[in-house]
C-alpha positions in Angstrom: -0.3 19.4 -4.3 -1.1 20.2 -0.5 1.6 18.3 1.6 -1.4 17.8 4.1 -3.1 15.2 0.8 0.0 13.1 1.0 0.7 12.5 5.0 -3.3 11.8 4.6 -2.6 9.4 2.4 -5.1 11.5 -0.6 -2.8 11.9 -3.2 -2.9 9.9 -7.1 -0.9 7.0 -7.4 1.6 7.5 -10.2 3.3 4.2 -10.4 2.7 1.9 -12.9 2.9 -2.1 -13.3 1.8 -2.1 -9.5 -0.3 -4.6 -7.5 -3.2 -3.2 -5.6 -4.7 -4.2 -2.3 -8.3 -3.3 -1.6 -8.7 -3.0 2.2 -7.4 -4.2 5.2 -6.8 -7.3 7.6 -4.5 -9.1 9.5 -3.5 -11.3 6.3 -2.0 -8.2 4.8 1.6 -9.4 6.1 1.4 -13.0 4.8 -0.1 -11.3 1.2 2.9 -9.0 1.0 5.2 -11.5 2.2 4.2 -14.3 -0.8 4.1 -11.5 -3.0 7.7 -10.2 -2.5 8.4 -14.1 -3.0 6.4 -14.7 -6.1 7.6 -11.0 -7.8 11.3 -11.7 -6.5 12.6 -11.3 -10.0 11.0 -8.1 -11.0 13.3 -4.7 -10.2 11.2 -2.6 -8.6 8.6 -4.5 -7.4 5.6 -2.2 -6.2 1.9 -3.0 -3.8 -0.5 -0.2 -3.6 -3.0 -0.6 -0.3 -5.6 1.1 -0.3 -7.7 1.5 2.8 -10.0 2.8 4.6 -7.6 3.0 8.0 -5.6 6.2 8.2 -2.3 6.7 6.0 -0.2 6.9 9.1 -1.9 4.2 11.4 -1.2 1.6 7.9 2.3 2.9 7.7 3.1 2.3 11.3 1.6 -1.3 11.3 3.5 -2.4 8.3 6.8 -1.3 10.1 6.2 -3.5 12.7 5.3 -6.1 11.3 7.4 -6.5 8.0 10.6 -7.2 7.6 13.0 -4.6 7.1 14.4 -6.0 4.1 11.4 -6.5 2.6 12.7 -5.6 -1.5 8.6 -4.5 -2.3 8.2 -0.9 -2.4 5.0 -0.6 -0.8 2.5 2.4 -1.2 -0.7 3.3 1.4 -3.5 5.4 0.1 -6.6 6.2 2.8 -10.2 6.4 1.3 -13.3 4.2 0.4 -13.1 1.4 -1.3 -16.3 1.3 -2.8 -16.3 4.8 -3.3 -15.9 4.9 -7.2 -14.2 8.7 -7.1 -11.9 7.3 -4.0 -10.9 4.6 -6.1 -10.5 6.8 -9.0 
């Protein structure tokens, strides 16, 4: 796989037992935030967002505005959401 697909935010998502997250608003922090709560006892808790906002631009925004010791392993993926072969 093309290094260029994953800074873009292109490549499959291999995890499973995730949580996804179609699109993108300013709720996004408060979601991730009661879902770290609510998921607290699972090792290896992971959220999926997919979006259509660049990979980079989502990456940089949750940085900011999460905590850094947020214990959610969180995943960004660029594309269409009602795409069906984005969302595949």
């Amino acid at each position: 796989m093309c290094c260029f697909s994953l800074k873009k935010g292109r490549s499959k998502i291999i995890l499973h037992d995730h949580i996804l997250i179609l699109g993108w608003s300013n709720n996004i922090y408060a979601i991730i935030s009661e879902l770290t709560k609510a998921n607290e006892n699972i090792k290896n808790f992971n959220v999926v967002i997919f979006s259509s906002i660049k990979n980079q631009e989502m990456q940089d925004l949750l940085a900011i505005n999460l905590p850094k010791n947020i214990k959610t392993n969180i995943v960004t993926r660029c594309g269409d959401i009602t795409n069906p072969k984005d969302l595949a």
